[in-house]
Backbone as numpy.savetxt, mean C-alpha at the origin, in Angstrom:
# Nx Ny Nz CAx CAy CAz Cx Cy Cz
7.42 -15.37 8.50 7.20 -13.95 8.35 5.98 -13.53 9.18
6.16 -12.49 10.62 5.24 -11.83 11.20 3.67 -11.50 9.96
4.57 -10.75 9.08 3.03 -10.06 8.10 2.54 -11.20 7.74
2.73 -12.52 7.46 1.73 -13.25 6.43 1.07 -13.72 7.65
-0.02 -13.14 7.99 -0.96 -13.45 9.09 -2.62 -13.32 7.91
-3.42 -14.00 8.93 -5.03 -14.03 7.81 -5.67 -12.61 7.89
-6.21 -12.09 6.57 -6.89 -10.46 6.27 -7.92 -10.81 5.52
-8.67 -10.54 5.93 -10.04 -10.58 4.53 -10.18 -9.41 3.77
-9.73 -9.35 2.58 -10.05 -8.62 1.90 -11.89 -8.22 1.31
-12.17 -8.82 1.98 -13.45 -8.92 0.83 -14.81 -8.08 1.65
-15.50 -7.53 0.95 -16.87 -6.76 1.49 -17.61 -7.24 0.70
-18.19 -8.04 1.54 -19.46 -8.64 1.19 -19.06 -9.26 -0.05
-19.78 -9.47 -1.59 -19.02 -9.94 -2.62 -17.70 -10.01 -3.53
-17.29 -8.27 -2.81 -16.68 -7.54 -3.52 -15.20 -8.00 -2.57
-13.72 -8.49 -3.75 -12.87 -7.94 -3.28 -12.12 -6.56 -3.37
-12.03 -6.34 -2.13 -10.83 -4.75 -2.61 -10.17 -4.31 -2.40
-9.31 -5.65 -2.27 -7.64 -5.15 -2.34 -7.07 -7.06 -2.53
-5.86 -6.66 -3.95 -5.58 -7.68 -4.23 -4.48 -8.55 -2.82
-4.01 -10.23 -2.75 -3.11 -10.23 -1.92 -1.94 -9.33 -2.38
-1.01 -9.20 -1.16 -0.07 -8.60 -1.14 1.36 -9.24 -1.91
1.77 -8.29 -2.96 2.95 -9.37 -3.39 4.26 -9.25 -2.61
4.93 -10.38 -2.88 6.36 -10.70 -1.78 7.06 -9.16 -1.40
7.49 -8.35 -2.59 8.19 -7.49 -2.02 7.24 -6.34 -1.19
6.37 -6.70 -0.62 5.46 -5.62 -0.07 5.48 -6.54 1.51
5.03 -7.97 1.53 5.62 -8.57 2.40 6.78 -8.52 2.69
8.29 -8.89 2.36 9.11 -8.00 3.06 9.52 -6.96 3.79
8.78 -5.72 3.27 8.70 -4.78 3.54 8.05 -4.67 5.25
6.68 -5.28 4.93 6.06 -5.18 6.16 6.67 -5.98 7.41
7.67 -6.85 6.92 8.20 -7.29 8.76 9.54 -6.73 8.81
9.61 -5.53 8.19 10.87 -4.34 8.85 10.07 -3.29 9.21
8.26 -3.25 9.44 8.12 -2.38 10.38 7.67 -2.44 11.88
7.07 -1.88 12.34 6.67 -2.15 13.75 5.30 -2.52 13.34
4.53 -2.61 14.59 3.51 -3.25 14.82 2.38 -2.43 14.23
2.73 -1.14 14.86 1.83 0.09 14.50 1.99 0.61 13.17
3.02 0.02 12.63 3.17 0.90 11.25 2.45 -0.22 10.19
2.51 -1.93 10.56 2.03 -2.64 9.73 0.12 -2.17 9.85
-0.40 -1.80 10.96 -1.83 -1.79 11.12 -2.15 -0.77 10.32
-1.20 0.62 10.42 -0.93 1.35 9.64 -1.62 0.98 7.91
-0.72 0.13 7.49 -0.72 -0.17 5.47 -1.64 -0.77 5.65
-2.45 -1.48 6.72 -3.48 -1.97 6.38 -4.61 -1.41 6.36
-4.64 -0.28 7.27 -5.82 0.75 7.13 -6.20 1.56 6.32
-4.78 2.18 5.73 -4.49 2.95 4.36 -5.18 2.14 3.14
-4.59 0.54 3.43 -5.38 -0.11 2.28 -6.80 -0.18 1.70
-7.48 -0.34 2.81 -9.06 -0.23 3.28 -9.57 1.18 3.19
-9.04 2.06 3.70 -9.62 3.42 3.75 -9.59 3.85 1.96
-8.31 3.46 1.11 -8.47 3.71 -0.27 -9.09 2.97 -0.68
-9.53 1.78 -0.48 -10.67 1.13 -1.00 -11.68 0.69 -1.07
-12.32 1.50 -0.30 -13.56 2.13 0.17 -14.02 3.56 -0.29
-12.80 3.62 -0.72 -13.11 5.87 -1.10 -13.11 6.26 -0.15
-12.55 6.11 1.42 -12.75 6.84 1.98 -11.52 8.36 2.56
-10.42 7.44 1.57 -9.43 8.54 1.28 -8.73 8.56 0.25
-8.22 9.88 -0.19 -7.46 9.66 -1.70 -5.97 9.58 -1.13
-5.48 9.04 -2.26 -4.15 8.77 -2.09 -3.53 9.89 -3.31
-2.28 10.42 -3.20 -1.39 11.23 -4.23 -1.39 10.89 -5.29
-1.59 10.84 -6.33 -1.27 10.34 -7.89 0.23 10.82 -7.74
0.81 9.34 -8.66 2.30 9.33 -8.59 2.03 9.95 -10.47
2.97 10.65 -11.29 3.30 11.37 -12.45 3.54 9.99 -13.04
2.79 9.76 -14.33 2.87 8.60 -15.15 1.70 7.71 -15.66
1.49 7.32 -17.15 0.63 6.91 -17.23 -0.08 5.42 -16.68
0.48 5.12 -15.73 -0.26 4.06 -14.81 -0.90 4.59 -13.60
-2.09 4.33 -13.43 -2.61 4.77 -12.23 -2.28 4.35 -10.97
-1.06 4.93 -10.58 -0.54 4.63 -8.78 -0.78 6.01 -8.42
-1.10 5.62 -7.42 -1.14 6.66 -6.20 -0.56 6.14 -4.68
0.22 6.84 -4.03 1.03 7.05 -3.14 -0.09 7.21 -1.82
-0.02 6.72 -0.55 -0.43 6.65 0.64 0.23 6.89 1.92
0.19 7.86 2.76 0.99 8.00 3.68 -0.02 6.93 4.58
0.90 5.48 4.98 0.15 4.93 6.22 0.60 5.30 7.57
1.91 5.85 7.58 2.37 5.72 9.17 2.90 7.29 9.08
3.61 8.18 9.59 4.51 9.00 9.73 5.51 8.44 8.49
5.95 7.63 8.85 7.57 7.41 7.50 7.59 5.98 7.14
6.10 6.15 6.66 5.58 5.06 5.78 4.82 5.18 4.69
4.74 4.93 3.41 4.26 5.13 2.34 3.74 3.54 1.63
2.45 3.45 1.19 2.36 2.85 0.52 2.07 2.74 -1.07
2.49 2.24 -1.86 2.29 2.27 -3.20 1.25 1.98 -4.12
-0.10 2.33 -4.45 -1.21 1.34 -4.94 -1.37 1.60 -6.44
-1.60 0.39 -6.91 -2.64 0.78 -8.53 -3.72 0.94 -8.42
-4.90 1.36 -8.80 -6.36 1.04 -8.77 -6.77 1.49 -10.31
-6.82 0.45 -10.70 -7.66 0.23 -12.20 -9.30 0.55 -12.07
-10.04 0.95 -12.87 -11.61 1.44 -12.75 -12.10 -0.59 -12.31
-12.97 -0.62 -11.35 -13.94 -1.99 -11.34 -13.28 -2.93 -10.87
-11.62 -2.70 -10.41 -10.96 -3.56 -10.06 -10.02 -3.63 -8.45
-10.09 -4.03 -7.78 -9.19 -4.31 -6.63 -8.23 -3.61 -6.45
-8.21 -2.53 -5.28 -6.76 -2.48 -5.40 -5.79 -2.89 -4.68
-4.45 -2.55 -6.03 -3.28 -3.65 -5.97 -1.79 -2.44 -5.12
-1.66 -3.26 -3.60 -0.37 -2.55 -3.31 1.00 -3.06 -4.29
1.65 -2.29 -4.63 2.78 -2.43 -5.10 3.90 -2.47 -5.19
3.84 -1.67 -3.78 5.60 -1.49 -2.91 5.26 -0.71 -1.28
5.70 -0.70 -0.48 6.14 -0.26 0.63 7.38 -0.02 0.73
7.40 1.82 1.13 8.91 2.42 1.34 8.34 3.40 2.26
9.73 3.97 3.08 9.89 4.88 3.69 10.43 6.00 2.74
9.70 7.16 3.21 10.16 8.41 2.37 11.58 8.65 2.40
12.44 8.68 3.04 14.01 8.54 3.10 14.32 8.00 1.82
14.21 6.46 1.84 14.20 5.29 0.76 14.04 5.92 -0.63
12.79 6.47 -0.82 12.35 7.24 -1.97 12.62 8.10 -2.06
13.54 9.01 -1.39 13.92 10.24 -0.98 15.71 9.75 -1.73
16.46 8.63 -1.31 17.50 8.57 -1.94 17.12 7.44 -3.23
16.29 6.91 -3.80 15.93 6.53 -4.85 15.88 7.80 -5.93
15.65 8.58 -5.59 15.31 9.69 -6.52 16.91 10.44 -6.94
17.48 10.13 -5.99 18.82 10.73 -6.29 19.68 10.16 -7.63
19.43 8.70 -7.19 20.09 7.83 -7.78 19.88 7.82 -9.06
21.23 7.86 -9.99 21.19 7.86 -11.45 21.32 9.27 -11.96
């Protein structure tokens, strides 16, 4: 798998952002090059504060990240804790997820 390449999560003591779980890896080697640098910047920039992400409706704290044009990433961020991506989709994807059912 292209994505499982080495990332340091960590600033200075602090990690902040958990590894990535499998279905988020999947995800990332169906995009391009620019869209993976993409989720990774999104990752860093939310975990740093240096951008907010959408609150998704529900009592778990996800919030939604546009990393690319028609790329979205999925995060938790618990208070004091790392944050955790949780899915990678294209708005389409989530766009006919929503239909469904």
């Amino acid at each position: 798998m292209e994505a499982l390449h080495s990332r340091s999560w960590e600033n200075g003591h602090e990690r902040l952002v958990t590894d990535l779980p499998g279905q988020a890896l999947v995800a990332l080697d169906h995009l391009t090059r620019e869209e993976r640098e993409g989720v990774f910047a999104a990752l860093e920039a939310f975990a740093r504060g240096e951008v907010e992400g959408t609150r998704v409706p529900g009592a778990e704290p996800l919030y939604a990240l546009r990393a690319a044009p028609e790329v979205l990433v999925f995060v938790r961020k618990e208070p004091e804790a790392p944050v955790e991506a949780v899915d990678i989709m294209r708005p389409a994807a989530l766009r006919t997820l929503g239909h469904a059912g």
